[in-house]
Backbone as XML, in Angstrom:
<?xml version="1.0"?>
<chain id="A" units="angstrom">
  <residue number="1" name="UNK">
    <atom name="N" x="0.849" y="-1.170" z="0.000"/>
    <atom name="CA" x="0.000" y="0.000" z="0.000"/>
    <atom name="C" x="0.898" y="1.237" z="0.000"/>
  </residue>
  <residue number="2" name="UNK">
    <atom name="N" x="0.731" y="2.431" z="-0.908"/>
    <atom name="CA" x="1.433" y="3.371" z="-1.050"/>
    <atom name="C" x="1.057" y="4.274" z="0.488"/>
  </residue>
  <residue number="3" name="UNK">
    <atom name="N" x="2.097" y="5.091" z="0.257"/>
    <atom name="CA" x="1.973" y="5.838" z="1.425"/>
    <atom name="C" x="1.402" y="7.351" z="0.983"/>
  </residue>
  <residue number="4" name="UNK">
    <atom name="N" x="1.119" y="8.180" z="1.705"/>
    <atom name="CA" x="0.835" y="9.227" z="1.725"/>
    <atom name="C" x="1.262" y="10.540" z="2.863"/>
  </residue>
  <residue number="5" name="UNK">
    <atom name="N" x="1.730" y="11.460" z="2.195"/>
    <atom name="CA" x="2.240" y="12.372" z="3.453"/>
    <atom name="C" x="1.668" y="13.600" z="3.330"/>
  </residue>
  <residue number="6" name="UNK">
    <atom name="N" x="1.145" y="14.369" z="4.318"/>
    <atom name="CA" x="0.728" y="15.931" z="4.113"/>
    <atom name="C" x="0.882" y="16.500" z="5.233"/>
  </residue>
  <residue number="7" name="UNK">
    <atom name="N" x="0.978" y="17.260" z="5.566"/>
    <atom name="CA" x="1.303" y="18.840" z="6.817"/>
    <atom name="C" x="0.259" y="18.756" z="7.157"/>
  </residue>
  <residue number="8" name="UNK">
    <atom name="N" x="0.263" y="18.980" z="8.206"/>
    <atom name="CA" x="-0.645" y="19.744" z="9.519"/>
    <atom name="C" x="-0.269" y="21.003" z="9.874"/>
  </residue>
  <residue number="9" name="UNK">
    <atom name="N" x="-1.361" y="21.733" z="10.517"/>
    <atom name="CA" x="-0.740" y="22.728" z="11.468"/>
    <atom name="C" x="-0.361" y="22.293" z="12.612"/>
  </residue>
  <residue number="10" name="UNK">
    <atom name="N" x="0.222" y="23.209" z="13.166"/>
    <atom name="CA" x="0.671" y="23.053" z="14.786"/>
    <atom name="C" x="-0.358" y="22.785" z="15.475"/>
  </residue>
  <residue number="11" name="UNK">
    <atom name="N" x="-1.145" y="23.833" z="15.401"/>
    <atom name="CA" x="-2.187" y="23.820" z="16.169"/>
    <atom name="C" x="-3.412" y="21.964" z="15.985"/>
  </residue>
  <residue number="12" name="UNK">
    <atom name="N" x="-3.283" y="21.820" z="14.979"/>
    <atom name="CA" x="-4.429" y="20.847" z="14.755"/>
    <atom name="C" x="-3.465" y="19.413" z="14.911"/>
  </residue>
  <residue number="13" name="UNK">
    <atom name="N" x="-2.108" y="19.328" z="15.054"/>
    <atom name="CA" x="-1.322" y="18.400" z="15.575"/>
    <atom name="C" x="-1.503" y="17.976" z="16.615"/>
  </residue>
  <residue number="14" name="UNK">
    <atom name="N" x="-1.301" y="19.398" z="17.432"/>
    <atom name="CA" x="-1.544" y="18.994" z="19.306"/>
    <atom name="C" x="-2.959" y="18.302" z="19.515"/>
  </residue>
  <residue number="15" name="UNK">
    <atom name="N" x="-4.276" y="18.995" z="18.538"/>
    <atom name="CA" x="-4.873" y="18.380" z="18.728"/>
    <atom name="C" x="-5.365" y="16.730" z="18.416"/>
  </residue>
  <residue number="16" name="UNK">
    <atom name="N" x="-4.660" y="16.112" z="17.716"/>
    <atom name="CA" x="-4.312" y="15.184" z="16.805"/>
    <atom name="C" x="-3.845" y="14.037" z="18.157"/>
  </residue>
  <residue number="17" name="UNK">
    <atom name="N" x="-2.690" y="14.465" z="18.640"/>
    <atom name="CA" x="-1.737" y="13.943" z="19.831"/>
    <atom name="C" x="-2.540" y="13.925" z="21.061"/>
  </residue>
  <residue number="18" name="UNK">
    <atom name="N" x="-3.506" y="14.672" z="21.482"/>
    <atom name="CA" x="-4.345" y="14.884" z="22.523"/>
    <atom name="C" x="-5.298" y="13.055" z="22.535"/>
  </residue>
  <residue number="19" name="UNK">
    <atom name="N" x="-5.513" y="12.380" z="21.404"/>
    <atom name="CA" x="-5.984" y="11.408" z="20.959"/>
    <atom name="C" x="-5.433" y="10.728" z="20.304"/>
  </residue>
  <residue number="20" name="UNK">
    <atom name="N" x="-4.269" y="9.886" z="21.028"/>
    <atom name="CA" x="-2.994" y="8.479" z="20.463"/>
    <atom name="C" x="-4.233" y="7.693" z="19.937"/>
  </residue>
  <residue number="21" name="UNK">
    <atom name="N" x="-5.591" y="7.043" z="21.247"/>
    <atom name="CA" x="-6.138" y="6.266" z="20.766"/>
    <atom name="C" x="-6.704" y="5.968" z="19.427"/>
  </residue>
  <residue number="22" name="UNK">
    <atom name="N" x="-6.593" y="7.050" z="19.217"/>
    <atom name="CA" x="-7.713" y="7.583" z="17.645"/>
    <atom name="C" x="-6.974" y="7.089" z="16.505"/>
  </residue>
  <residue number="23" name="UNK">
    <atom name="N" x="-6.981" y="6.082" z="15.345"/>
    <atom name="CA" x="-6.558" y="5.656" z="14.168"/>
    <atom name="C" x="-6.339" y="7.241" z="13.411"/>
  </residue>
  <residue number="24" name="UNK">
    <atom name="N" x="-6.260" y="7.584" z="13.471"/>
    <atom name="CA" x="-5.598" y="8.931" z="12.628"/>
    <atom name="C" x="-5.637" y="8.809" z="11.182"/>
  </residue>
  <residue number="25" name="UNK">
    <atom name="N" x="-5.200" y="7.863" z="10.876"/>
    <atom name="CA" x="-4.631" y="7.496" z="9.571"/>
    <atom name="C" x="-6.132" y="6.511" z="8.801"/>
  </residue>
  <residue number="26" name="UNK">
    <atom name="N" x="-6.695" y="6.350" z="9.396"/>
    <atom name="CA" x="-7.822" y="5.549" z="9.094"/>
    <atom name="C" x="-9.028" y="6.671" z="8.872"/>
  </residue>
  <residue number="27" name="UNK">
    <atom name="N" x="-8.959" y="7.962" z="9.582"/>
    <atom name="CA" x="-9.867" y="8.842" z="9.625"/>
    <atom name="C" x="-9.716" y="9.654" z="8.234"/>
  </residue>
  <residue number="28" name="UNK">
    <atom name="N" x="-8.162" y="9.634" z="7.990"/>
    <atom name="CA" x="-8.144" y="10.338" z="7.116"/>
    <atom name="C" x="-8.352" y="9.660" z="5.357"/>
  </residue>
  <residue number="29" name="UNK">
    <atom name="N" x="-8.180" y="8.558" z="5.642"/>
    <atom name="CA" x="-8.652" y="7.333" z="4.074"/>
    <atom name="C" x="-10.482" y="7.667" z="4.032"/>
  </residue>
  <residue number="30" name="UNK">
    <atom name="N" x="-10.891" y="7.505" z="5.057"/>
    <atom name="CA" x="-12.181" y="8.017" z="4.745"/>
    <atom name="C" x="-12.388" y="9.146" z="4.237"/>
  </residue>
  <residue number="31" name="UNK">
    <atom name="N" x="-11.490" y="9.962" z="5.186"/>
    <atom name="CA" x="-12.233" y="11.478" z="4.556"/>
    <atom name="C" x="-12.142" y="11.619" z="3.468"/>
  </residue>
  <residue number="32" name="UNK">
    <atom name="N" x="-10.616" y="11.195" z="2.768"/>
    <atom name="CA" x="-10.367" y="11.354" z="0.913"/>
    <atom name="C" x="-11.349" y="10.417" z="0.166"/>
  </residue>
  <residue number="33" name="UNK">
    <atom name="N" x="-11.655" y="9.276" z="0.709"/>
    <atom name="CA" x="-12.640" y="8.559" z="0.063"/>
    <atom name="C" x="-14.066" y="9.086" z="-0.033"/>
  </residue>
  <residue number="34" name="UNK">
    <atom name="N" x="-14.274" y="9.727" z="1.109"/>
    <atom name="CA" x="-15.702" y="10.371" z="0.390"/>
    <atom name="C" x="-15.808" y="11.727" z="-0.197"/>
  </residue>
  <residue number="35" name="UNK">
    <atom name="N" x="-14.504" y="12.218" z="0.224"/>
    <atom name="CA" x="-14.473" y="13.550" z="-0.569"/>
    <atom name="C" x="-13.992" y="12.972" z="-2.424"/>
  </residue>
  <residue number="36" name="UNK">
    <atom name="N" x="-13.759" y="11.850" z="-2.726"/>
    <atom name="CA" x="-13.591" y="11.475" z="-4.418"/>
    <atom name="C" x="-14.360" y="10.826" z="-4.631"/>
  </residue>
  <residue number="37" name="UNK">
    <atom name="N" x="-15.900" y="10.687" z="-3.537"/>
    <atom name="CA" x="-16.773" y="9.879" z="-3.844"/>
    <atom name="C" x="-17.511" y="11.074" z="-4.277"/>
  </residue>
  <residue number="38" name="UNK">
    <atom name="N" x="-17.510" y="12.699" z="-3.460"/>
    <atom name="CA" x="-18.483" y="13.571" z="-4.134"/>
    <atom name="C" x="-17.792" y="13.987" z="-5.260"/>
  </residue>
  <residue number="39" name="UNK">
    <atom name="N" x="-16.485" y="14.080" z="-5.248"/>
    <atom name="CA" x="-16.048" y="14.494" z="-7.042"/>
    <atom name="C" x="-16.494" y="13.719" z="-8.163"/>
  </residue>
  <residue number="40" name="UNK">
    <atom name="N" x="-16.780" y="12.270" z="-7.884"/>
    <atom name="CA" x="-17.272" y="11.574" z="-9.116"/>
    <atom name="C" x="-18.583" y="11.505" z="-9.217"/>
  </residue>
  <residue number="41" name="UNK">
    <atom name="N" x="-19.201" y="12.161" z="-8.426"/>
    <atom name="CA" x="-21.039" y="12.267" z="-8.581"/>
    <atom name="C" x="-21.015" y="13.838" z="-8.892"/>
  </residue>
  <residue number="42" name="UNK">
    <atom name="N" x="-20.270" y="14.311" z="-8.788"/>
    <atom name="CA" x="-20.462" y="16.252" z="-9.568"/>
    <atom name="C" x="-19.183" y="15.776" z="-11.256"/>
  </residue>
  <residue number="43" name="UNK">
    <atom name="N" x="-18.590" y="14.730" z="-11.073"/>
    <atom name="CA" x="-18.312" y="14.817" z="-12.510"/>
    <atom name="C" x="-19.603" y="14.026" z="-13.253"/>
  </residue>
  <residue number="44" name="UNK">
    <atom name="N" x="-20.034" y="13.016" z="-12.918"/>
    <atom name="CA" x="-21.190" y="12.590" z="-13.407"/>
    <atom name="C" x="-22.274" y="13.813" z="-14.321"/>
  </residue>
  <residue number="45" name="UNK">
    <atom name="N" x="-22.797" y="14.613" z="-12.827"/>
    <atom name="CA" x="-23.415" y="15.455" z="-13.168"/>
    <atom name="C" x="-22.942" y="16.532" z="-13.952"/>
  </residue>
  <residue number="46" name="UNK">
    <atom name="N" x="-21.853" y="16.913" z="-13.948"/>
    <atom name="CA" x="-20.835" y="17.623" z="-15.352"/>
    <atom name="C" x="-21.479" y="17.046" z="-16.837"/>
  </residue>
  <residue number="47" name="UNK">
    <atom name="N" x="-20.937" y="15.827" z="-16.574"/>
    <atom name="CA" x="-21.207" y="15.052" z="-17.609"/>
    <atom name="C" x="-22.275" y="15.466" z="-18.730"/>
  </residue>
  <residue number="48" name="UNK">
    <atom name="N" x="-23.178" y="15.697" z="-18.222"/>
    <atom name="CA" x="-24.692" y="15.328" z="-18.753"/>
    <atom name="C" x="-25.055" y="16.948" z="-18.809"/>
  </residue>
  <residue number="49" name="UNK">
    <atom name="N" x="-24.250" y="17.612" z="-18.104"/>
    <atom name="CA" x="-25.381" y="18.753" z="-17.611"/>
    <atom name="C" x="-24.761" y="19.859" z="-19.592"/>
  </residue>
  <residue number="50" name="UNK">
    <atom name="N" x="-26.001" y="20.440" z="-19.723"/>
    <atom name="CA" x="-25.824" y="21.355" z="-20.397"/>
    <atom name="C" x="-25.323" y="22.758" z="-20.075"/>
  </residue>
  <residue number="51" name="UNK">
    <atom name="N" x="-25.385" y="23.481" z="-19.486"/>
    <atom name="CA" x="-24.940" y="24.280" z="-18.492"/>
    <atom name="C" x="-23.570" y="25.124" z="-19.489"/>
  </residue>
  <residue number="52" name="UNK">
    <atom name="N" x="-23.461" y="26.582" z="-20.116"/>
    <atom name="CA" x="-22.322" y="26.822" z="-19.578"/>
    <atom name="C" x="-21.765" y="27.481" z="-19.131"/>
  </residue>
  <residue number="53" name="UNK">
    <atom name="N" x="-20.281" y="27.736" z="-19.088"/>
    <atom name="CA" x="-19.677" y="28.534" z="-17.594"/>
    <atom name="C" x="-20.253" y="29.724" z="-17.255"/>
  </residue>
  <residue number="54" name="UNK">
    <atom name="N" x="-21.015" y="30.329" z="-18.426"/>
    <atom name="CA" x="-21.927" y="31.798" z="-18.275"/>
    <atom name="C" x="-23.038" y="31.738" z="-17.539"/>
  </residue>
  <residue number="55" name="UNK">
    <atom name="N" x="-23.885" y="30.292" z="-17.830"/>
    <atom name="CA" x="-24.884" y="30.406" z="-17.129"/>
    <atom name="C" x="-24.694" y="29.978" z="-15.866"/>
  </residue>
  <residue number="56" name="UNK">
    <atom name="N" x="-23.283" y="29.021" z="-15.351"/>
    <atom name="CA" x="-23.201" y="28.706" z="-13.659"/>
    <atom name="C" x="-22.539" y="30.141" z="-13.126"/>
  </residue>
  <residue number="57" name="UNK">
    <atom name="N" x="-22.173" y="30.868" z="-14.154"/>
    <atom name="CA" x="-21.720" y="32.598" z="-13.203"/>
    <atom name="C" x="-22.869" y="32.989" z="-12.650"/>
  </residue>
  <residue number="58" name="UNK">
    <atom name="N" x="-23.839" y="33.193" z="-13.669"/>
    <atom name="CA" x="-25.226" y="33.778" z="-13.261"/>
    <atom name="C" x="-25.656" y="32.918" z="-12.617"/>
  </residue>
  <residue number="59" name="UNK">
    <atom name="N" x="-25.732" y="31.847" z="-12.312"/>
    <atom name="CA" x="-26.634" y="30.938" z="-11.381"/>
    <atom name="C" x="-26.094" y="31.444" z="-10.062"/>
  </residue>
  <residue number="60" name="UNK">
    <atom name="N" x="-24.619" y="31.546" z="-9.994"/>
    <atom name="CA" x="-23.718" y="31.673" z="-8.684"/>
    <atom name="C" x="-24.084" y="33.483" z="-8.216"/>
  </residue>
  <residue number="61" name="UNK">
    <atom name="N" x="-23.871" y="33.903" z="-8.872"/>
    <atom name="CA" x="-24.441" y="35.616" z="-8.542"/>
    <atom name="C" x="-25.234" y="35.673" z="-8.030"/>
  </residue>
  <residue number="62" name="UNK">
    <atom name="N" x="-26.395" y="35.074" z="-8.649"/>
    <atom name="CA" x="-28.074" y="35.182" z="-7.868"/>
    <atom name="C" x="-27.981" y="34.196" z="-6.783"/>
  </residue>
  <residue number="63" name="UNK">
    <atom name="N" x="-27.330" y="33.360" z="-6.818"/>
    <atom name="CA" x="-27.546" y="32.580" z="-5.138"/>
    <atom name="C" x="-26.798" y="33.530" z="-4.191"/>
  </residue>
  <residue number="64" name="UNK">
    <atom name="N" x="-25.503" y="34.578" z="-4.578"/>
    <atom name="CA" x="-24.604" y="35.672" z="-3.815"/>
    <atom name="C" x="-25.714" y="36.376" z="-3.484"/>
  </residue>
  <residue number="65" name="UNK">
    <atom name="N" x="-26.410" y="36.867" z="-4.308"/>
    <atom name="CA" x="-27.136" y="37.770" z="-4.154"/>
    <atom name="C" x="-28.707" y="37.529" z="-3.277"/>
  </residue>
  <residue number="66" name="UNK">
    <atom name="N" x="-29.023" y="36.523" z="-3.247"/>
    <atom name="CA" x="-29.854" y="36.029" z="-2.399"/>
    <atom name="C" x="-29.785" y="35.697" z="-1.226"/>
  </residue>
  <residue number="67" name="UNK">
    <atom name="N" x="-28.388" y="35.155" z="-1.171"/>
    <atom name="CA" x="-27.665" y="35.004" z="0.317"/>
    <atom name="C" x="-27.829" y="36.067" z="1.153"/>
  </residue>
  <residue number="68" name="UNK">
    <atom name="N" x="-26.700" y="37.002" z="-0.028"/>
    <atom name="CA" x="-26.507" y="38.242" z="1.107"/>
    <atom name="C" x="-27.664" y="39.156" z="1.434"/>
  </residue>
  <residue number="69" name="UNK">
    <atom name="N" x="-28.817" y="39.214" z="0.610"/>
    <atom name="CA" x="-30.077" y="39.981" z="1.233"/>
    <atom name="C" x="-30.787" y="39.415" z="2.044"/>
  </residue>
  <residue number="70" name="UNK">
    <atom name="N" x="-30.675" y="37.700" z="2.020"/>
    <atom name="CA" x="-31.438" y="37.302" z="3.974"/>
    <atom name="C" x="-30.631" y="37.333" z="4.744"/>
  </residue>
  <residue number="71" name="UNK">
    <atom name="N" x="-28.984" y="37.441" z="4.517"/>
    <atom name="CA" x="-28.433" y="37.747" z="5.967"/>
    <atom name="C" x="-28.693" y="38.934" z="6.473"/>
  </residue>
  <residue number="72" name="UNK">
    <atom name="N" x="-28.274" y="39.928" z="5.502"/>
    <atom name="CA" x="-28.945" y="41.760" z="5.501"/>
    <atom name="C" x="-29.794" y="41.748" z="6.889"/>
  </residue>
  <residue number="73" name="UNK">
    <atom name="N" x="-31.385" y="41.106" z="5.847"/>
    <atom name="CA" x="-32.224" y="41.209" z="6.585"/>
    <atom name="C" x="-32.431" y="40.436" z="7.839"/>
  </residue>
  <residue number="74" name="UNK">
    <atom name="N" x="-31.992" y="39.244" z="7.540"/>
    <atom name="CA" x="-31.829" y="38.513" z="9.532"/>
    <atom name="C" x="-30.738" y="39.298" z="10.471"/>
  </residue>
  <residue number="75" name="UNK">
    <atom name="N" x="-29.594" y="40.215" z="10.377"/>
    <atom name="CA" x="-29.291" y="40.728" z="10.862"/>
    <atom name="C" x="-29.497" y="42.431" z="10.957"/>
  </residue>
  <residue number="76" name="UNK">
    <atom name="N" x="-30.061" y="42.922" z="10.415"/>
    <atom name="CA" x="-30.596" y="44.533" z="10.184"/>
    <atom name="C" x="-32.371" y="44.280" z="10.330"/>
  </residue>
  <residue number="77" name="UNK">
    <atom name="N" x="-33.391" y="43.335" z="10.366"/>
    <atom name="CA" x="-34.613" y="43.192" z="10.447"/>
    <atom name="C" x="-34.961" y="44.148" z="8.903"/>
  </residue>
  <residue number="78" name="UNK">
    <atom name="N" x="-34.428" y="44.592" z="8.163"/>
    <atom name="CA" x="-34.812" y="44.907" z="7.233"/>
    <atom name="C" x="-35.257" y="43.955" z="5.550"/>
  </residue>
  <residue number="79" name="UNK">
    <atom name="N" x="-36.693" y="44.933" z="5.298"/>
    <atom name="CA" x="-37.129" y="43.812" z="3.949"/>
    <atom name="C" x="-35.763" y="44.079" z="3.288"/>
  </residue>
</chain>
């Protein structure tokens, strides 16, 4: 089995070490495994989708823009 190496921070080390018991290395095969389990269900959906990069700008704007006027308003009580 190949190996794999990546950095930590300091900070998220200690916390890492705070828990010997914890498989570490087992937590992290999962996490990449389901994080390339959602890349191959959004390439899927790539796949097929008609979509292009103009219309996911504008799709992405209006969800910005929708966002930021209910936070607006959940934090200012304003329509």
């Amino acid at each position: 089995m190949p190996n794999l190496t990546f950095s930590v921070s300091d900070e998220l080390y200690a916390m890492i070490r705070e828990h010997p018991e914890i498989k570490w290395s087992a937590i992290a095969r999962q996490a990449l495994r389901d994080y390339y389990s959602k890349l191959r269900k959004l390439d899927k959906l790539l796949k097929v989708s008609k979509l292009t990069s103009k219309d996911v700008e504008q799709i992405a704007d209006s969800i910005k823009k929708g966002m930021w006027k209910r936070h607006k308003k959940s934090t200012t009580g304003e329509p």
